[in-house]
N, C-alpha and C positions, 0 to 999 in steps of 0.2 A: 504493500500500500504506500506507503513514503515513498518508493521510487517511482511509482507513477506519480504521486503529488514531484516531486522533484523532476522529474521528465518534464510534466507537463509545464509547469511552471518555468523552465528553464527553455522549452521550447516556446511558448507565449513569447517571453522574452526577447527570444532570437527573431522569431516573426515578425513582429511588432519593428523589431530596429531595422530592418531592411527599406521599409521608403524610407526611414530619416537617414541613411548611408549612399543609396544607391540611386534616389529618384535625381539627385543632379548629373551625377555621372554621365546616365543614361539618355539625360534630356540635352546635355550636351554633345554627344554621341550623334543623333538624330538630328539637332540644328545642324551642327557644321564636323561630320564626319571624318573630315582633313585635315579638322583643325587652322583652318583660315584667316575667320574672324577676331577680330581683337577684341569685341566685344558680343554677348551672345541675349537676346530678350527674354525674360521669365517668362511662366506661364500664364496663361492667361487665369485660369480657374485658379479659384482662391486658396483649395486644399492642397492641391498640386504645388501653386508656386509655396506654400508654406514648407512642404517638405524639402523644393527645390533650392531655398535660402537656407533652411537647418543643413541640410546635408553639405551645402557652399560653405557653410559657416564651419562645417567639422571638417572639410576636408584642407581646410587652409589655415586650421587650428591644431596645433602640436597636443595642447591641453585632453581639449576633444576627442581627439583620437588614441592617446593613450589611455583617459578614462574606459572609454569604451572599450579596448581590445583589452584592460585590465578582466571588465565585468565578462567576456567574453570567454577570456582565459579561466577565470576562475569557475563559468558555470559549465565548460566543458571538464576541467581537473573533477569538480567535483560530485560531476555523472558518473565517473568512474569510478569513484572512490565509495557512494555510495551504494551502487550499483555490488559491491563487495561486501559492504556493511548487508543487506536486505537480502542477501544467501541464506536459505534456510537450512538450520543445524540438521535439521530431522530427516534431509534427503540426502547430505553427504554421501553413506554409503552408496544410495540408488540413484544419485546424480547423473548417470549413462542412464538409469532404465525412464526414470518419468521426468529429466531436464526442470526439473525444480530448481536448483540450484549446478549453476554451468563449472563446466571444465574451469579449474584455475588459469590454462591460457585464453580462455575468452576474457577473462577481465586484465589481464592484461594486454589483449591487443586491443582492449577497449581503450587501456590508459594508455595506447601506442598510437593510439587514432586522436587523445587529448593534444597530446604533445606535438602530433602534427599538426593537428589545429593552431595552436599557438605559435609552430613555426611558419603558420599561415600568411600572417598579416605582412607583406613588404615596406610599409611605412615606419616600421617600429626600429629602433635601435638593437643590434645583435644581442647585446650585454644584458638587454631585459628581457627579452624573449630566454635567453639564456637563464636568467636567476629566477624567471617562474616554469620551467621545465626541472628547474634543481628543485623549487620547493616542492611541486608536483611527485618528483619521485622521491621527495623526501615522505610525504603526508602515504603516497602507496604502499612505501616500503613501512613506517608506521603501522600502516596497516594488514602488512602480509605478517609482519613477525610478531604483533601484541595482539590488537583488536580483533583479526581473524586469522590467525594462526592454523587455526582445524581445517578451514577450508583449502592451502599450501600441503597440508600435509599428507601422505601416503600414497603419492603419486606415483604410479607405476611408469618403468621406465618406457615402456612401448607408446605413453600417454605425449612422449615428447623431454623429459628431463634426461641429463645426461648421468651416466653410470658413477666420473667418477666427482663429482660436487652434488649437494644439498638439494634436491628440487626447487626448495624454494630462494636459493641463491642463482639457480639456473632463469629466476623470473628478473631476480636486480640487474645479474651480466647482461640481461637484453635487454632491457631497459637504456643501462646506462650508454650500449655499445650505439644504440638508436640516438640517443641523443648529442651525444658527442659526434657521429657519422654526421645529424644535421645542422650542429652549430658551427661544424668543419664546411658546409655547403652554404649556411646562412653568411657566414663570416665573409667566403669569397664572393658569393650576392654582394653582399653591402660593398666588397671592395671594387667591385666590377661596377657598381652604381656610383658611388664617390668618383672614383675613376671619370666614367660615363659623365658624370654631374660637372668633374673641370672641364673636360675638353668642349663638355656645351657651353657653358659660360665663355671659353676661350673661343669658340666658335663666334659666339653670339657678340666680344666684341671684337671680332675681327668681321665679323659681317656690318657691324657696325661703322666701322672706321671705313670700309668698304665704299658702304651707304654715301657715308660723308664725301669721302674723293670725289665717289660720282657724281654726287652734288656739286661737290665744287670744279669739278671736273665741268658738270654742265654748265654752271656760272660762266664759268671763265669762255668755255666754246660760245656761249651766246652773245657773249661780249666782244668776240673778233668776228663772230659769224653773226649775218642775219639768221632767223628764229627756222626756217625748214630749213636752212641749207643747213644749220645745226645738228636740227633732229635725223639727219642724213649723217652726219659724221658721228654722232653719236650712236647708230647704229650697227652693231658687232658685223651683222654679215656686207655693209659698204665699207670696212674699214679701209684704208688705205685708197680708195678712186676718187680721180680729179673730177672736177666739174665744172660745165662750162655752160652760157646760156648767151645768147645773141638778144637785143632788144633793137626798137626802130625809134621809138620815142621816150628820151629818157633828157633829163635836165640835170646839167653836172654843175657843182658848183666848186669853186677853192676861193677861200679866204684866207689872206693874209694879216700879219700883224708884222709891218713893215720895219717900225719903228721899235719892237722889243728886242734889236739885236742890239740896238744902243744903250738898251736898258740893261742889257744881259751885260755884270763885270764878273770878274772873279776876286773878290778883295775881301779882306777881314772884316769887313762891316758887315758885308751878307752871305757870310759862311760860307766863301770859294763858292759864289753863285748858287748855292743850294735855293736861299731865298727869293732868288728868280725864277727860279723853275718852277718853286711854290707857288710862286702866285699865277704864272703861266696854268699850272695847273687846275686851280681857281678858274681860270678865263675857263678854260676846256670843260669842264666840270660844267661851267653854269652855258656853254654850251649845248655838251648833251642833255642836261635837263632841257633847255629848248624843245626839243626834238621830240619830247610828252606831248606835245600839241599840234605838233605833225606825225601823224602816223605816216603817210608816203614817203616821207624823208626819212633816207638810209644812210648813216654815218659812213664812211669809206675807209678813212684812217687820219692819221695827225704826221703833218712832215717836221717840223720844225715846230715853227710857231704859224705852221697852214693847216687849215681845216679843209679836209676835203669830204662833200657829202652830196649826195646824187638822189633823184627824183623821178617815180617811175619804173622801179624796178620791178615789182611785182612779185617778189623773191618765192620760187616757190620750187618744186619738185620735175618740172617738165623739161625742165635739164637738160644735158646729155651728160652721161659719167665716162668713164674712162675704167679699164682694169690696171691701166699702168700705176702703180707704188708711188712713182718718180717721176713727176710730168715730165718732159726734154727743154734743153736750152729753149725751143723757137717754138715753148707752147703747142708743140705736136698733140698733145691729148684733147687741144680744142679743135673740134670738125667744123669744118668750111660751110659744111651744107645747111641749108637754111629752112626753118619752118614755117611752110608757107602760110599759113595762119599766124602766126607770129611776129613776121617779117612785113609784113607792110603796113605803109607810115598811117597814120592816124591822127590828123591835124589836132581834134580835137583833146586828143587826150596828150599831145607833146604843150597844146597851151593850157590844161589843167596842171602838167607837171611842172611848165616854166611860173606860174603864177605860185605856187605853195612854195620853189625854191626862193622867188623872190620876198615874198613873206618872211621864208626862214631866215631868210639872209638878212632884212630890216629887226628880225626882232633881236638877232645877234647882236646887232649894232646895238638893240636898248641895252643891252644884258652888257656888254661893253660898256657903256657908258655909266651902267650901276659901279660895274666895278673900277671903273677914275674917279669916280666920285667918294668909295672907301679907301681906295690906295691910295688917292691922291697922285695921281697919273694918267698922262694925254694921250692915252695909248687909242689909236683909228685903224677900222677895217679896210683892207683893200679887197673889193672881192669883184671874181670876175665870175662870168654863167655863160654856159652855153648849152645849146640841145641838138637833139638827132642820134642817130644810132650808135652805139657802142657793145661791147663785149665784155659780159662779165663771168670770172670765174673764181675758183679756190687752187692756188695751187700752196705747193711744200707740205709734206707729209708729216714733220714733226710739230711742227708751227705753222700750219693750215692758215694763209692769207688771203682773205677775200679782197680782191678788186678788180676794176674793170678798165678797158682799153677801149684806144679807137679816135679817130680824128678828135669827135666833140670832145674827149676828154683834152686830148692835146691843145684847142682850143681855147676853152673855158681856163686852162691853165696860163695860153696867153693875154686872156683878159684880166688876169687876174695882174701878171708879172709887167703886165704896159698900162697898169689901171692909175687910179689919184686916190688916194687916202681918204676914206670917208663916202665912198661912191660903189655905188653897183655896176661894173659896164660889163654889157653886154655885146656879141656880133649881131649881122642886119639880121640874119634870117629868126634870133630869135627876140629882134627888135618888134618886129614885124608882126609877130606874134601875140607877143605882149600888148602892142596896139591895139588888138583885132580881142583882145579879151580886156579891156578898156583900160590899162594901165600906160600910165604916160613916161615917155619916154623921150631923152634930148640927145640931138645927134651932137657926138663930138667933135665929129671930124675923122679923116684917114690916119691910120697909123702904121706903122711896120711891124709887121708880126712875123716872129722867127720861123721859119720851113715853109713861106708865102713870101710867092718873086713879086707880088703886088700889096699896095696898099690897101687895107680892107677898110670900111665904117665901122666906127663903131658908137654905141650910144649910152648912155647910164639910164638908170631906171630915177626916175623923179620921186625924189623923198621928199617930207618936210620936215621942219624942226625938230620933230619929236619920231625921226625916224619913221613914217606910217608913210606906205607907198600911197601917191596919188592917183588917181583915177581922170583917162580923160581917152579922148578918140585920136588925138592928134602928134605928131611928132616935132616936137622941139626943135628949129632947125637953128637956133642959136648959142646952144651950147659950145663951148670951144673946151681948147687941152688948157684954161687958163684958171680951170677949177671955179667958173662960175657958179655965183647963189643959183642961176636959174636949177642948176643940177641937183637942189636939195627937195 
């Protein structure tokens, strides 16, 4: 009678704990089976998610879980132990004929089945697992030598004891040879999981640091590179191929700061020139902030103290690549051939692109003028623009350098190098253009421009005071090279 009161009770027990252990496991399991998510939603139902937060709460509690694999341990030890105790005296002898009372190796493979139980749990520390399988076969053997002694005794050897020790010494040697076999298995467990546990950690911030490079790996590529031609080099299977793209209407611009090579010394005052470049830096800086307000406008690069930034590119993936590692001296990996959809000119959209250059290029000037006003410095743009087709691509495979080629750049770069301080000039053709999308424009007159056996016109874009392009239909024919107000 007591061992079923004790059965049942201890199985109650064990039933009853099983949703508050296993209902999260489970229900995590079932959400994200891969383990993916970083974060995973309770349940919805009220019972449910109650078990699902008790069971979260024990499995990430050291507390919790030793409690319970204690009560766990102790009400398996102690099915065994009474299960010994509740042997009836009266059937010993006829224990084979009417199983009233069992074989002495049934209760001990009963207390061979506790002790596996307790080397059940994988969360638990060896050493405790370990000191409740000692007191275990401390409380059996208690029990095989005082409390039921009779039951141990008179076992015949054909029953399983050996000839030449004790019968009921032949129950402690198994015993203890079981438990030490498992504490010898539990021990290399635990060390194979420590083990397991650094190299995850070590994994985890080496995946980490990983993480970061690529991050700043991507930083850095989106900062030389426009944004796809980027996500194109940062792609494992294009690594290494050039790229190249032809345009028809695009708007180049370089600005100069003429006058910062007279600013530039190298003297003890300003740290061997460091504080020059500082503030150069500065100009550049509030530069590209500019450039937040033009989306079409694409940085190109910084020469010196030139800015160079183009209008129209469109930057995107319809490319052409290259398998070559190593473009050639004469830009071999750019193909000739042309996409005919691509390739021809588009009035309209070469005088949207000269008009946002020219914008970009007046708000420079403010952003300039902000900064002579903190530094206390006359520092003036010289910038020149021009438009029509060009060639743009990526070449150098360690240091991937986006820029583009082609007359207008060549150009636009002599407008810049034969311009006046403080003025935008531009050539006729995208004089002309600029008119026709209502921006006023004052011819200057012919100049000499380097790799042209003639004189070409050229004109500046009409500012006023406050730097803001003016608006009109008509062309200036009175500006001259003498840096007239009319040109502001």
């Amino acid at each position: 009678m007591i061992l079923w009161i004790a059965f049942g009770t201890g199985a109650s027990f064990l039933i009853l704990l099983i949703p508050f252990v296993w209902v999260g496991y489970v229900w995590n399991r079932i959400k994200d089976p891969h383990r993916e998510l970083d974060s995973i939603p309770a349940p919805s139902v009220r019972i449910i998610r109650y078990f699902y937060k008790t069971s979260d709460r024990i499995a990430k509690s050291w507390i919790f879980r030793t409690i319970i694999y204690l009560s766990v341990a102790v009400v398996l030890s102690t099915f065994a132990i009474i299960d010994v105790i509740d042997c009836d005296n009266e059937s010993l002898d006829v224990r084979i004929q009417n199983q009233e009372c069992q074989h002495p190796w049934y209760f001990t493979y009963s207390c061979t089945l506790a002790i596996l139980g307790i080397y059940g749990f994988f969360r638990i520390q060896f050493i405790v697992k370990f000191i409740l399988c000692v007191l275990s076969l401390v409380a059996y053997t208690c029990t095989m030598f005082f409390f039921r002694a009779d039951v141990f005794d008179g076992i015949n050897v054909d029953d399983g004891s050996s000839p030449a020790i004790a019968p009921v010494y032949a129950h402690l040697i198994y015993l203890i040879e079981i438990i030490m076999l498992l504490h010898i298995m539990d021990r290399q467990m635990e060390y194979i999981n420590r083990l397991d546990f650094i190299w995850k950690i070590k994994l985890t911030e080496e995946h980490k640091v990983a993480s970061i490079t690529h991050a700043t790996n991507a930083v850095l590529i989106h900062n030389i590179l426009p944004v796809q031609i980027a996500k194109m080099y940062l792609d494992p299977a294009r690594m290494g191929q050039g790229y190249s793209r032809s345009y028809t209407d695009v708007a180049v611009m370089f600005a100069s700061i003429p006058n910062f090579m007279d600013f530039y010394t190298e003297t003890d005052l300003n740290d061997q020139g460091i504080k020059c470049l500082q503030l150069l830096n500065e100009i550049i800086v509030d530069f590209d902030n500019a450039l937040f307000e033009f989306d079409d406008v694409e940085k190109i690069k910084v020469i010196g103290s030139t800015y160079m930034a183009a209008c129209g590119l469109e930057v995107n993936e319809r490319g052409r690549t290259s398998s070559s590692r190593f473009p050639s001296a004469e830009f071999g990996y750019i193909s000739s051939r042309k996409h005919s959809n691509e390739n021809q000119p588009n009035i309209e959209k070469r005088r949207r692109s000269l008009v946002t250059i020219v914008k970009f290029a007046a708000a420079m000037m403010v952003k300039l003028r902000g900064i002579n006003k903190d530094a206390f410095q006359d520092f003036e743009l010289r910038i020149g623009i021009d438009s029509g087709p060009i060639v743009a691509g990526v070449i150098g495979a360690q240091k991937p350098l986006y820029d583009i080629w082609g007359d207008t750049v060549n150009m636009a770069s002599r407008m810049d190098s034969t311009g006046v301080n403080g003025n935008i000039q531009i050539a006729a053709r995208s004089a002309n253009l600029l008119t026709q999308s209502g921006v006023k424009c004052a011819f200057r007159g012919k100049i000499k421009v380097k790799g042209k056996e003639k004189l070409i016109p050229a004109y500046f874009v009409r500012l006023n005071e406050n730097f803001e392009v003016q608006f009109g239909s008509e062309i200036d024919k009175h500006c001259t090279q003498t840096h007239d107000n009319a040109c502001y």
